[in-house]
N, C-alpha and C positions, 0 to 999 in steps of 0.2 A: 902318247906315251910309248909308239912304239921306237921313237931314239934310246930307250932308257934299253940297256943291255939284259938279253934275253933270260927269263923266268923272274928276274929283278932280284937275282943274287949273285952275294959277291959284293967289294968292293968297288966304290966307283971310283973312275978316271978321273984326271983333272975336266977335260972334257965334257962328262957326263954330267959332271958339275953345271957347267957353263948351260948345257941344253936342259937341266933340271929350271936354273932359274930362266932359260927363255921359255918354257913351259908352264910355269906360277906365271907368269909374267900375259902370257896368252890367255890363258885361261880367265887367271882376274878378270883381264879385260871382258869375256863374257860371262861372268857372275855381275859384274858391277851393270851389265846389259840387263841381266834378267834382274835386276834387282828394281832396276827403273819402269822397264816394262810393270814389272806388278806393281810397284807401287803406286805409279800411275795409271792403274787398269781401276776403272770405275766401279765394280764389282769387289774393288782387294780394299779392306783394313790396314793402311800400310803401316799402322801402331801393331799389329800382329805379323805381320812376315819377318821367319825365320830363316837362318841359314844352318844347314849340318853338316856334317860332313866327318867320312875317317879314312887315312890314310891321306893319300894325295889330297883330297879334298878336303880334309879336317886342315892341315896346312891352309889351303885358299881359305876357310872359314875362320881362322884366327887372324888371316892377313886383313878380310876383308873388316872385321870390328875396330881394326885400328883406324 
């Protein structure tokens, strides 16, 4: 997050645009990682693992239910 323009106010750039979704885009990739890890850890229920999340991550958390 720290590409994202300092205190995170204010309107964004086109730019800041573009490094927001190569940032969802990173990220996912390591939510859908720890998603496999647990689900496939011997110990985890994976009929019970959750994802939450607010702000930044509430985004990744509705991306990732699709």
């Amino acid at each position: 997050m720290d590409a994202l323009p300092a205190g995170g106010e204010g309107p964004l750039a086109p730019q800041d645009g573009e490094t927001l979704v190569r940032l969802l885009n990173e990220q996912q990739a390591d939510l859908y990682a720890a998603l496999e890890f647990l689900t496939g850890h011997p110990s985890t229920d994976a009929s019970r693992v959750a994802v939450v999340g607010s702000s930044f991550s509430g985004i990744q958390t509705v991306l990732a239910s699709t």
